[in-house]
PDB file of the backbone (N, CA, C, O) and the ligand in Angstrom, with CONECT records:
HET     ZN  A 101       1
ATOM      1  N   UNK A   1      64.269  13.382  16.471  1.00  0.00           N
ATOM      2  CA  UNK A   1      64.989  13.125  15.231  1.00  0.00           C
ATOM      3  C   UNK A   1      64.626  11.731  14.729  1.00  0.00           C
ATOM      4  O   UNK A   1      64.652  10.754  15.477  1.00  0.00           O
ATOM      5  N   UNK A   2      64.297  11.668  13.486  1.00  0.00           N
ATOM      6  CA  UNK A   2      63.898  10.075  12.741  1.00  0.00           C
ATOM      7  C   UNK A   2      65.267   9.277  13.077  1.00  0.00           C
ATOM      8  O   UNK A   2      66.262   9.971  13.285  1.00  0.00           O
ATOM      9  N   UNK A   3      65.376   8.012  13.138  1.00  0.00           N
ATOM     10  CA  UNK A   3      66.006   7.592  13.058  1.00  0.00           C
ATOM     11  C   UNK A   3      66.522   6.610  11.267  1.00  0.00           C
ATOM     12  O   UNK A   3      65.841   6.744  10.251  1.00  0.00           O
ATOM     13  N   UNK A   4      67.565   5.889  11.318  1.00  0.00           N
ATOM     14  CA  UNK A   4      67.962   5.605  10.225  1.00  0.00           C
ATOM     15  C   UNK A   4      67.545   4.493   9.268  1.00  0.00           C
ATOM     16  O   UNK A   4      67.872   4.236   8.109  1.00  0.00           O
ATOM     17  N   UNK A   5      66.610   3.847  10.248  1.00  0.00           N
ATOM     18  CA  UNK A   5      65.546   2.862   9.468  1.00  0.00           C
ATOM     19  C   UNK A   5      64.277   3.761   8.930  1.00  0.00           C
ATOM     20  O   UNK A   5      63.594   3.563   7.925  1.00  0.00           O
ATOM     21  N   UNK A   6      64.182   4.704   9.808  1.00  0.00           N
ATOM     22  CA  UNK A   6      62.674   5.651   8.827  1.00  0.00           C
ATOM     23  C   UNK A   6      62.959   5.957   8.069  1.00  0.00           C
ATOM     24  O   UNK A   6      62.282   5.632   7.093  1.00  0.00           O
ATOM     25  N   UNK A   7      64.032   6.725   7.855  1.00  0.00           N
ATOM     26  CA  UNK A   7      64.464   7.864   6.793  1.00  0.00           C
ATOM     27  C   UNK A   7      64.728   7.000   5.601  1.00  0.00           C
ATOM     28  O   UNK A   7      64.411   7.406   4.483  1.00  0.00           O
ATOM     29  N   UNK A   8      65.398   5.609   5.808  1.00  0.00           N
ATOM     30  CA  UNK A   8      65.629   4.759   4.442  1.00  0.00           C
ATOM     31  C   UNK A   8      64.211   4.309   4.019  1.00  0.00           C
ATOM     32  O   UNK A   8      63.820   4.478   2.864  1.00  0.00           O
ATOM     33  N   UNK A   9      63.271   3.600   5.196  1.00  0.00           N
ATOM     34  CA  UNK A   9      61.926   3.091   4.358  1.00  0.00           C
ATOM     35  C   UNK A   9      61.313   4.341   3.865  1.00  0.00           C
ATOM     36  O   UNK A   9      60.527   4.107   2.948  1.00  0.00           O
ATOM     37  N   UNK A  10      61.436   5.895   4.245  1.00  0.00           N
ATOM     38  CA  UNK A  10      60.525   6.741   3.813  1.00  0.00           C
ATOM     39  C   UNK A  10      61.365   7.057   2.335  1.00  0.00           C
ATOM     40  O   UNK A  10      60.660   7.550   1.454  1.00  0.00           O
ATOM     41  N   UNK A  11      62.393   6.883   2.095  1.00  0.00           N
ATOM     42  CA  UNK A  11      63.036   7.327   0.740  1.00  0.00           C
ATOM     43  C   UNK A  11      63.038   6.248  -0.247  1.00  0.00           C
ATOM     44  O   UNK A  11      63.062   6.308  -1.476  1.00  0.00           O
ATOM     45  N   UNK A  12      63.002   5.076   0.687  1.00  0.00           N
ATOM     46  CA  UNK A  12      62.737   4.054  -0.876  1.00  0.00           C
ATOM     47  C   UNK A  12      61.470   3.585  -1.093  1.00  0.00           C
ATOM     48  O   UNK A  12      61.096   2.800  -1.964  1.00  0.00           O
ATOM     49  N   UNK A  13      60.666   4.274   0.001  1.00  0.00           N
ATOM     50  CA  UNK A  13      58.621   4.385  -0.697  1.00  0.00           C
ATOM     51  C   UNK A  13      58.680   5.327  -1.349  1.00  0.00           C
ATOM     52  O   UNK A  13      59.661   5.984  -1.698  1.00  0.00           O
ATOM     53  N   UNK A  14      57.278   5.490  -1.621  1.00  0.00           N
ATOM     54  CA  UNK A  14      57.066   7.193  -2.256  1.00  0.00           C
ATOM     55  C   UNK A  14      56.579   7.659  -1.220  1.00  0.00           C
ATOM     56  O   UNK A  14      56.760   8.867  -1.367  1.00  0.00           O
ATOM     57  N   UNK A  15      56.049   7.505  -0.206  1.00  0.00           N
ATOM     58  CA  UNK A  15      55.627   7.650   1.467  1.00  0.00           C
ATOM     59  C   UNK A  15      56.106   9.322   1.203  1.00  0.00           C
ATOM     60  O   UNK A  15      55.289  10.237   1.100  1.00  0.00           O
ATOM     61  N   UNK A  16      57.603   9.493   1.122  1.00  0.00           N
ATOM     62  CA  UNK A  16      57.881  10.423   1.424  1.00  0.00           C
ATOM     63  C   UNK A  16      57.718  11.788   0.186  1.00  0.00           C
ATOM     64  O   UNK A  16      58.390  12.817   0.251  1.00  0.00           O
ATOM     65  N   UNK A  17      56.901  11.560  -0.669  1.00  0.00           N
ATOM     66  CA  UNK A  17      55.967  12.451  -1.547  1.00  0.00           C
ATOM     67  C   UNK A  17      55.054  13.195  -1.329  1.00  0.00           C
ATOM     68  O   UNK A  17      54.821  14.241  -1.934  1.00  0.00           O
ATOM     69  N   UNK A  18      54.222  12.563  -0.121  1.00  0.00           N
ATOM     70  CA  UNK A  18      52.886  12.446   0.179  1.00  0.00           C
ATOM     71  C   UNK A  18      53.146  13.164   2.198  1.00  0.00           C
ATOM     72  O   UNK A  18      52.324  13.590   3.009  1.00  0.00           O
ATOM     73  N   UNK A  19      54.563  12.981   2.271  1.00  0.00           N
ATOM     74  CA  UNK A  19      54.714  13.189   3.365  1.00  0.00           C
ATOM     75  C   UNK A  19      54.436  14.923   3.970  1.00  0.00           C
ATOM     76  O   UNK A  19      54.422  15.943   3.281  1.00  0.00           O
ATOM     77  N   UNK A  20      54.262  14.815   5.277  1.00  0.00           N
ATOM     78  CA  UNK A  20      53.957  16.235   5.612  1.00  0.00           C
ATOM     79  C   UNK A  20      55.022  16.756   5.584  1.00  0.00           C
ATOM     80  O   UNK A  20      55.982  15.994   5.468  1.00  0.00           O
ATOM     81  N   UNK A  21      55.365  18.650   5.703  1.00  0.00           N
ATOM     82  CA  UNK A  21      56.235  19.148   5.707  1.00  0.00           C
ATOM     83  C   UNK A  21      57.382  19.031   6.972  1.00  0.00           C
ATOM     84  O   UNK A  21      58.605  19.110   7.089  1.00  0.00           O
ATOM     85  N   UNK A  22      56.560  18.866   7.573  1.00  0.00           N
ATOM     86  CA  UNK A  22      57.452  18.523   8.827  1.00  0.00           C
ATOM     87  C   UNK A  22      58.098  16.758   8.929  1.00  0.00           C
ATOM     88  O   UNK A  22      59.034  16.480   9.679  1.00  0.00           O
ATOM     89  N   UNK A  23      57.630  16.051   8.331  1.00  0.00           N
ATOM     90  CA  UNK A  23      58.588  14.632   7.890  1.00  0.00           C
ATOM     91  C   UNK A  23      59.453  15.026   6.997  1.00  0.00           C
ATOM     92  O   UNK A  23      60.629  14.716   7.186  1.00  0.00           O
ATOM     93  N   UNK A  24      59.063  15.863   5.718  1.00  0.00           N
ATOM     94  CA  UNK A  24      60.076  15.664   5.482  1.00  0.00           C
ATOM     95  C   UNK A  24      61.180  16.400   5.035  1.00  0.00           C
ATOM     96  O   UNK A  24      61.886  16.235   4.040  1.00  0.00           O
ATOM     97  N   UNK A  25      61.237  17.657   6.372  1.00  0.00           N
ATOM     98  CA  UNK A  25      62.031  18.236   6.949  1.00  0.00           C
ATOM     99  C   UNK A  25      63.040  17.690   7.981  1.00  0.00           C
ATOM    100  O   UNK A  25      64.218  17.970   8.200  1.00  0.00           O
ATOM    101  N   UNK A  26      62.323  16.963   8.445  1.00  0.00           N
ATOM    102  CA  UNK A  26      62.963  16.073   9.371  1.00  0.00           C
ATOM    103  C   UNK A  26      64.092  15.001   8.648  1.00  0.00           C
ATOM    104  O   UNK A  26      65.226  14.719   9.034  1.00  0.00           O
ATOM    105  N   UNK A  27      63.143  14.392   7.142  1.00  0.00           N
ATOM    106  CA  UNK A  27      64.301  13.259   6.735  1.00  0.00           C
ATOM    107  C   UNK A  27      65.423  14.308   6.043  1.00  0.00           C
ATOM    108  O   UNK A  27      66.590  13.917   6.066  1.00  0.00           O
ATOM    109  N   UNK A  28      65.141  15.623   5.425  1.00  0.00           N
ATOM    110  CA  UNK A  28      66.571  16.307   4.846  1.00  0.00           C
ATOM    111  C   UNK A  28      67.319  16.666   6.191  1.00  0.00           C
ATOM    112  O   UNK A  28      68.525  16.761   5.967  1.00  0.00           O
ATOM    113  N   UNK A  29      67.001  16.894   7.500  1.00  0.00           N
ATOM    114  CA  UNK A  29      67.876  17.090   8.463  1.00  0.00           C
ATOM    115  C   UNK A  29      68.858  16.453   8.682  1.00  0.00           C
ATOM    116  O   UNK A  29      70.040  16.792   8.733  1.00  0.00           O
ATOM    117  N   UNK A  30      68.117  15.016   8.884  1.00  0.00           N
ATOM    118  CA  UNK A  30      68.976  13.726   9.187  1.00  0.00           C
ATOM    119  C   UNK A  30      69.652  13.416   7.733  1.00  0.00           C
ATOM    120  O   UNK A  30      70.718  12.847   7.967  1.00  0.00           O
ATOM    121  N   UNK A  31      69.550  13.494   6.977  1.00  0.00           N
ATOM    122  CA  UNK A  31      70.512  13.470   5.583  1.00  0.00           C
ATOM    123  C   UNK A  31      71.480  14.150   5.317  1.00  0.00           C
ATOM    124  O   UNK A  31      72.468  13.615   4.814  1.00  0.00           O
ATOM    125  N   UNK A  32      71.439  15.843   5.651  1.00  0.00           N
ATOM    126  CA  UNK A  32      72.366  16.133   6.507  1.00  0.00           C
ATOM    127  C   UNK A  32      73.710  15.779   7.114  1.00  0.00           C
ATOM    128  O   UNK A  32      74.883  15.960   6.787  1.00  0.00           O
ATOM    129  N   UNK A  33      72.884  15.025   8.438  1.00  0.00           N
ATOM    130  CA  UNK A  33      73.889  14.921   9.510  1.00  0.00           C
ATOM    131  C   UNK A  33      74.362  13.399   9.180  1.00  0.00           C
ATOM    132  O   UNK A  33      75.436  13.037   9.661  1.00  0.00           O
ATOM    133  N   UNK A  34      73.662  12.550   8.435  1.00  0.00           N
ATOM    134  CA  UNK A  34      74.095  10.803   7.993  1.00  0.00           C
ATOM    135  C   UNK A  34      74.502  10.435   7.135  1.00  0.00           C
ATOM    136  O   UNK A  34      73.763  10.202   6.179  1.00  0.00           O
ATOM    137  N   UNK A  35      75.842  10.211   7.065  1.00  0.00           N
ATOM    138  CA  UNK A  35      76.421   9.703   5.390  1.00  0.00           C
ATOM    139  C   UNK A  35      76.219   8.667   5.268  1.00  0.00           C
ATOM    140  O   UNK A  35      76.578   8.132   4.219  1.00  0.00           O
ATOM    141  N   UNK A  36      75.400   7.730   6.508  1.00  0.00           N
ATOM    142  CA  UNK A  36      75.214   6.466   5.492  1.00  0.00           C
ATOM    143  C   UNK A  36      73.816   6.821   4.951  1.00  0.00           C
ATOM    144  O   UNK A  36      73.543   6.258   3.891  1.00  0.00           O
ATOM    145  N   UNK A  37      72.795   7.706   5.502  1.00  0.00           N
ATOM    146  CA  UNK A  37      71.796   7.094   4.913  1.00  0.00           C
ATOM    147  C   UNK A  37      71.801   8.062   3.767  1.00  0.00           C
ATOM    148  O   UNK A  37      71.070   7.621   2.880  1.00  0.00           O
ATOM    149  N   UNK A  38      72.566   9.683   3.311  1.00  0.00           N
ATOM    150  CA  UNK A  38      72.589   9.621   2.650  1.00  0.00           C
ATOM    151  C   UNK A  38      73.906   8.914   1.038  1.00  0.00           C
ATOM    152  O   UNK A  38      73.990   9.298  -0.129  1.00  0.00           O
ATOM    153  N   UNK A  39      74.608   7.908   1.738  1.00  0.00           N
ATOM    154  CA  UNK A  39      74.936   6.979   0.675  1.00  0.00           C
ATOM    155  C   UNK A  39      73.861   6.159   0.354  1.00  0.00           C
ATOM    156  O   UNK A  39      74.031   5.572  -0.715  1.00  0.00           O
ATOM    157  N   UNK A  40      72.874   5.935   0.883  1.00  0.00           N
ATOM    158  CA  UNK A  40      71.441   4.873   0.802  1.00  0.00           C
ATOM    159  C   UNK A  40      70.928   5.574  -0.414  1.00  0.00           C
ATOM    160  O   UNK A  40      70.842   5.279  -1.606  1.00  0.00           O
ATOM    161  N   UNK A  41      70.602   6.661   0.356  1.00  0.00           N
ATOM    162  CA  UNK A  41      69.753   7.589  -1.108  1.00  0.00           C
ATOM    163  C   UNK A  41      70.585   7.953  -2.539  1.00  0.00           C
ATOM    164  O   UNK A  41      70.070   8.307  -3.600  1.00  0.00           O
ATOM    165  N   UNK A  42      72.071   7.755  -2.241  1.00  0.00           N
ATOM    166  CA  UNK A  42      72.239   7.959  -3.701  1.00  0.00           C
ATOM    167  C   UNK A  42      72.029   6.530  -4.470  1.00  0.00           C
ATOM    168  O   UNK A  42      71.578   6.269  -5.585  1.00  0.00           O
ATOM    169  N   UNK A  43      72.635   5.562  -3.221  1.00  0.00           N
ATOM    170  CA  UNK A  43      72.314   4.315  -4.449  1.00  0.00           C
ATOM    171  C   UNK A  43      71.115   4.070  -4.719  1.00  0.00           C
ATOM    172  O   UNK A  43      70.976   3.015  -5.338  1.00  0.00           O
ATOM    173  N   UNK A  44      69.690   4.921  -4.388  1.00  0.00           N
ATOM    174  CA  UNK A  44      68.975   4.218  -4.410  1.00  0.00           C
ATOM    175  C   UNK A  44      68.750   5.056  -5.970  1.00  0.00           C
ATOM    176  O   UNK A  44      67.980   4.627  -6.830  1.00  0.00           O
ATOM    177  N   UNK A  45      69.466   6.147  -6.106  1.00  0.00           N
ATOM    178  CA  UNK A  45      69.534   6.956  -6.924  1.00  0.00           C
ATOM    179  C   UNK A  45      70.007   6.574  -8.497  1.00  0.00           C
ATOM    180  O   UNK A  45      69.511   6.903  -9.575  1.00  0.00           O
ATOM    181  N   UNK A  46      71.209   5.717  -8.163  1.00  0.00           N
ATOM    182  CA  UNK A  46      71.932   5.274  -8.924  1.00  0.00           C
ATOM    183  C   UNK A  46      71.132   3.939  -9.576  1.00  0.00           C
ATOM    184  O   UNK A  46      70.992   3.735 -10.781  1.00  0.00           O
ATOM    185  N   UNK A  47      70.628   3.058  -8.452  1.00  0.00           N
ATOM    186  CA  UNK A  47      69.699   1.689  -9.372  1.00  0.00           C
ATOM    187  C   UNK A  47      68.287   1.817 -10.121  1.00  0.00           C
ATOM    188  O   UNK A  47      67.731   1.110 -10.961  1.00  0.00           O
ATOM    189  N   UNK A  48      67.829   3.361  -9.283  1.00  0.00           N
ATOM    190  CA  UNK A  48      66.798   3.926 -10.258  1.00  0.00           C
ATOM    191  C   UNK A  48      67.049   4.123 -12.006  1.00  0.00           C
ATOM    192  O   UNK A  48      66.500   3.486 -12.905  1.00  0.00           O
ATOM    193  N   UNK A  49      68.147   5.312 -12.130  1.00  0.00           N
ATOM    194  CA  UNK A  49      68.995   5.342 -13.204  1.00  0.00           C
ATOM    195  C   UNK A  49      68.714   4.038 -13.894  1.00  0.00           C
ATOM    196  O   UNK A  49      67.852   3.891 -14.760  1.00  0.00           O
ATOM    197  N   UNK A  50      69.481   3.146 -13.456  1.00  0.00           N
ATOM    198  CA  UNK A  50      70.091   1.607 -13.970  1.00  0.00           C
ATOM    199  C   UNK A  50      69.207   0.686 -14.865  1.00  0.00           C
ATOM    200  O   UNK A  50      69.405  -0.016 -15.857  1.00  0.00           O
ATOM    201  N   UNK A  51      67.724   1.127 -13.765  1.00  0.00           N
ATOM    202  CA  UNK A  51      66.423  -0.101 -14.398  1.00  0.00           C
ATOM    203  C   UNK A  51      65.798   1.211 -15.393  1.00  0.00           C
ATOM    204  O   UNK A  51      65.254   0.919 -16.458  1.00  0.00           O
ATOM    205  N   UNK A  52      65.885   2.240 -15.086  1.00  0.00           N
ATOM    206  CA  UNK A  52      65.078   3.125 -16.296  1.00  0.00           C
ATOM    207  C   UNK A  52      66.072   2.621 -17.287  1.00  0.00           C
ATOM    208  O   UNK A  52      65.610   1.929 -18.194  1.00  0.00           O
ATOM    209  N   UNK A  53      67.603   2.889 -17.272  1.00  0.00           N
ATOM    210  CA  UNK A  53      67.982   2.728 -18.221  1.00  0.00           C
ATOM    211  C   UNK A  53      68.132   1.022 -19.201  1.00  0.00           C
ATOM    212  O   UNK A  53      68.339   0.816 -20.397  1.00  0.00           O
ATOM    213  N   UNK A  54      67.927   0.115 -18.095  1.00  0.00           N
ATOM    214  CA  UNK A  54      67.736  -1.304 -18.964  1.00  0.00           C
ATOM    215  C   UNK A  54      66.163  -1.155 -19.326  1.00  0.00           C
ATOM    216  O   UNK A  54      65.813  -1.899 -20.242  1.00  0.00           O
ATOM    217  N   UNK A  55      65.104  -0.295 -18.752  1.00  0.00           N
ATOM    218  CA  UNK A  55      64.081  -0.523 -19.705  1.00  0.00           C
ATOM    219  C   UNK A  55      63.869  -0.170 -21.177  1.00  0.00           C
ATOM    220  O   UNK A  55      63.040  -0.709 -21.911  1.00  0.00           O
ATOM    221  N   UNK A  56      64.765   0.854 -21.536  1.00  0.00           N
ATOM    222  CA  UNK A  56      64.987   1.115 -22.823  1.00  0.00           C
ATOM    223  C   UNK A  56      65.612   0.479 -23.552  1.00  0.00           C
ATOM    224  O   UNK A  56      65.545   0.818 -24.734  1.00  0.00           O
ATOM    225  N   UNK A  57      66.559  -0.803 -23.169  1.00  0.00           N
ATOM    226  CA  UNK A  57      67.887  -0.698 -23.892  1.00  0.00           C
ATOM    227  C   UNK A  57      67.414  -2.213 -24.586  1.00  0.00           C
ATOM    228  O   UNK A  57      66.246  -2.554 -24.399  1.00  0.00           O
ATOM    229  N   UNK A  58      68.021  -2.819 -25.121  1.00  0.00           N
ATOM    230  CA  UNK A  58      67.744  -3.743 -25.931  1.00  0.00           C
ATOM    231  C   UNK A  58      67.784  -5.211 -24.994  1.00  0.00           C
ATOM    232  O   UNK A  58      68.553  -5.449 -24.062  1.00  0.00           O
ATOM    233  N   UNK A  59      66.659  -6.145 -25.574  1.00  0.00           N
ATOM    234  CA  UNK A  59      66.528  -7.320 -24.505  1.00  0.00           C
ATOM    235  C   UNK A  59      67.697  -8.128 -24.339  1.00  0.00           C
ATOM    236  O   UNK A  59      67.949  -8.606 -23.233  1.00  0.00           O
ATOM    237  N   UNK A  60      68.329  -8.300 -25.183  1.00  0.00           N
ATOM    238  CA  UNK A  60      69.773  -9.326 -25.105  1.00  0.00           C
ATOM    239  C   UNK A  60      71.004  -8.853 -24.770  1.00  0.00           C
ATOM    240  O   UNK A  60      71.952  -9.441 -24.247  1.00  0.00           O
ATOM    241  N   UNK A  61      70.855  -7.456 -25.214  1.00  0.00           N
ATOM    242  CA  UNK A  61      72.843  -6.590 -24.873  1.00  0.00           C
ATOM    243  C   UNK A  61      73.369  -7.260 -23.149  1.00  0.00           C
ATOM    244  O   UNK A  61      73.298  -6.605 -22.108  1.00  0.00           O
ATOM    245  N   UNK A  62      73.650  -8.054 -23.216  1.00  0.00           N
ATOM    246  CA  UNK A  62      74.249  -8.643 -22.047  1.00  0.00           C
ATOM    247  C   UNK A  62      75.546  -8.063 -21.455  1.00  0.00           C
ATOM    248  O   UNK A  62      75.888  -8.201 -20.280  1.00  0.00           O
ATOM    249  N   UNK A  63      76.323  -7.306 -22.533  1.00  0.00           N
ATOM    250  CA  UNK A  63      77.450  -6.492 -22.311  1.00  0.00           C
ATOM    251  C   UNK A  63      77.198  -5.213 -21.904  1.00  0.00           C
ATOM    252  O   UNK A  63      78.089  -4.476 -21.480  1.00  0.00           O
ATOM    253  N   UNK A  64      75.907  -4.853 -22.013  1.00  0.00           N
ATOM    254  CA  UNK A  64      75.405  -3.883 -21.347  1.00  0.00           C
ATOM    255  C   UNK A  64      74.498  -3.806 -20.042  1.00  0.00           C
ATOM    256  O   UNK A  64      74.268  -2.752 -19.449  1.00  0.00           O
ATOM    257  N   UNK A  65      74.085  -4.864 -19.728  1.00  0.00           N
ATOM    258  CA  UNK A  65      73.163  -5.016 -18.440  1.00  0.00           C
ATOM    259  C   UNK A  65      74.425  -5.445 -17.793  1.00  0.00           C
ATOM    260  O   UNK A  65      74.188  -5.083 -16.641  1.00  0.00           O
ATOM    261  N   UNK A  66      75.660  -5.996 -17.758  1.00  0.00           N
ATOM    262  CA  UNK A  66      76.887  -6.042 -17.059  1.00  0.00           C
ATOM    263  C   UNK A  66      77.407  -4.950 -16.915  1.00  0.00           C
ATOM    264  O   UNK A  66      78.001  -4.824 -15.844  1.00  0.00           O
ATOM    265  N   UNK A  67      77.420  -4.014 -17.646  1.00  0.00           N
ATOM    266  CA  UNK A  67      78.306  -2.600 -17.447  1.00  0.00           C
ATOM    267  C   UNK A  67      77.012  -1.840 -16.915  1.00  0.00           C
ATOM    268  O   UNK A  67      77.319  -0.736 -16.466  1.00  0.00           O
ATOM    269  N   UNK A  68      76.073  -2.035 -16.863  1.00  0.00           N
ATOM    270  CA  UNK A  68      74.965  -1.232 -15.744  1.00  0.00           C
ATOM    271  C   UNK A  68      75.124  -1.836 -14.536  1.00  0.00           C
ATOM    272  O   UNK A  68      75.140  -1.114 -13.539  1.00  0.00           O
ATOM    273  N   UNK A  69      75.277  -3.311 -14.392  1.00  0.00           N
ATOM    274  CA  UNK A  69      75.363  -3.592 -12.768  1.00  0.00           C
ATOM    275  C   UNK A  69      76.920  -3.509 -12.269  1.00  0.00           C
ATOM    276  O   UNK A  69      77.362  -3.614 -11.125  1.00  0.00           O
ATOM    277  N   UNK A  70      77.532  -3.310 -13.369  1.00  0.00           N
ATOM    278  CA  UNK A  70      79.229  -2.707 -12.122  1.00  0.00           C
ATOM    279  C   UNK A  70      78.796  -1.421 -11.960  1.00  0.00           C
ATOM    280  O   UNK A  70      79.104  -0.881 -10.897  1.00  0.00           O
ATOM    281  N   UNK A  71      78.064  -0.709 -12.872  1.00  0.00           N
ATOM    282  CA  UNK A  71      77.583   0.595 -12.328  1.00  0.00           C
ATOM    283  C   UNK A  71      77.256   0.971 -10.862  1.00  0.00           C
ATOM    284  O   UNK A  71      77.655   1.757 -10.003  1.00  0.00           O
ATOM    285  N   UNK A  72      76.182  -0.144 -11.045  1.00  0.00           N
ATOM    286  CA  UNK A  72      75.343  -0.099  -9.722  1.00  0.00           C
ATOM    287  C   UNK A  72      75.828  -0.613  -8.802  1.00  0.00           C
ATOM    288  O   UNK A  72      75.723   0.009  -7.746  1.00  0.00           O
ATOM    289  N   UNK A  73      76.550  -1.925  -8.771  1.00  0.00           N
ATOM    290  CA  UNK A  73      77.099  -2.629  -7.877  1.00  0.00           C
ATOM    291  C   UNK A  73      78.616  -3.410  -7.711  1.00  0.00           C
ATOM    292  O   UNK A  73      78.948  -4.585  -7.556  1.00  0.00           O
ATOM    293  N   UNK A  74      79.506  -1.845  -7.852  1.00  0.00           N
ATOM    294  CA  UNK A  74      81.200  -2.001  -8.647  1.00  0.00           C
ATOM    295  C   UNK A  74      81.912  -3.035  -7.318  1.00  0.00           C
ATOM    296  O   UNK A  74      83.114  -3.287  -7.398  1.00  0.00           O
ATOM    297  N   UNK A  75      81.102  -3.590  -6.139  1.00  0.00           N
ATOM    298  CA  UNK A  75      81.987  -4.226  -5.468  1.00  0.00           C
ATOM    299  C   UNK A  75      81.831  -5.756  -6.339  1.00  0.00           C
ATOM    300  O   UNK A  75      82.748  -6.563  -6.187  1.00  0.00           O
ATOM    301  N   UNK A  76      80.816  -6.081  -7.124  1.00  0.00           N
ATOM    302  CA  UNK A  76      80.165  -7.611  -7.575  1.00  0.00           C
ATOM    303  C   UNK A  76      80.989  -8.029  -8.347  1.00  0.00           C
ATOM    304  O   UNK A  76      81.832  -7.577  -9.122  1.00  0.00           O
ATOM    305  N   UNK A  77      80.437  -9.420  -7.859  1.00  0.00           N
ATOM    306  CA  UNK A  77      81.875 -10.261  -8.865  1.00  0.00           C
ATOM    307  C   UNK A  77      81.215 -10.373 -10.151  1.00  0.00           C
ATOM    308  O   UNK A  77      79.985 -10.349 -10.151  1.00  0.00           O
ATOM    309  N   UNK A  78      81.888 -10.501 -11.333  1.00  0.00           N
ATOM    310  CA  UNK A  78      81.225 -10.835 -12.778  1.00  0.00           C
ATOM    311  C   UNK A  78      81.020 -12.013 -12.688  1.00  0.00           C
ATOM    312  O   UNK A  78      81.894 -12.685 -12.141  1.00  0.00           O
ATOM    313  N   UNK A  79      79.856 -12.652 -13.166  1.00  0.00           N
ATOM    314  CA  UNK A  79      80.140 -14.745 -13.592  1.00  0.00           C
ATOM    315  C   UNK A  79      80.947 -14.409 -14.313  1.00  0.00           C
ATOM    316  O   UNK A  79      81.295 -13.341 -14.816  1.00  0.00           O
ATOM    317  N   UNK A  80      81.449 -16.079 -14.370  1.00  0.00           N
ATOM    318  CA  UNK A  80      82.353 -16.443 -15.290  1.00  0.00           C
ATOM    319  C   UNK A  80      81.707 -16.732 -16.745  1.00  0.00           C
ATOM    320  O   UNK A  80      80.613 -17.287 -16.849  1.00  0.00           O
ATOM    321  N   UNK A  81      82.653 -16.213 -18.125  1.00  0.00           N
ATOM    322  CA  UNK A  81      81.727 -16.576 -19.139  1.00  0.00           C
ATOM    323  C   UNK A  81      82.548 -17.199 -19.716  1.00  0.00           C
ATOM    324  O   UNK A  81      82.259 -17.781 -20.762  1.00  0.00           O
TER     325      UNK A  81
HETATM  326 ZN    ZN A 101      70.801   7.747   8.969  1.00  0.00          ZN2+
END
């Protein structure tokens, strides 16, 4: 069984695109049976989202690259403005 450092470096490369069927059978097994690593993969899910979506969005909306990173990261403190 992979353990929980493979399965995160193989999901936040593309490694695991390219991977054989049997890797990555192995990493949906263990995803499966691991809620942390699959909480890993959703956030990694969620900051994907986040930067596609600030690449579209306008260079200055600052009220919006703040409401994308409580998105992404609702434990963070806001600066002070
Ligand atoms: Zn794991």
């Amino acid at each position: 069984m992979l353990r929980c450092n493979e399965v995160t470096r193989l999901c936040a490369s593309e490694e695991i695109d390219g991977a054989p069927l049997k890797t990555r059978l192995a990493v949906r097994l263990h995803l499966m049976m691991c809620e942390h690593c699959r909480r890993y993969v959703r956030e990694l899910a969620r900051i994907g989202e986040a930067v596609r979506s600030l690449a579209v969005s306008e260079p200055d909306d600052a009220d919006r690259d703040e409401a994308l990173l409580r998105r992404v990261l609702p434990d963070r403190t806001p600066p002070p403005s």
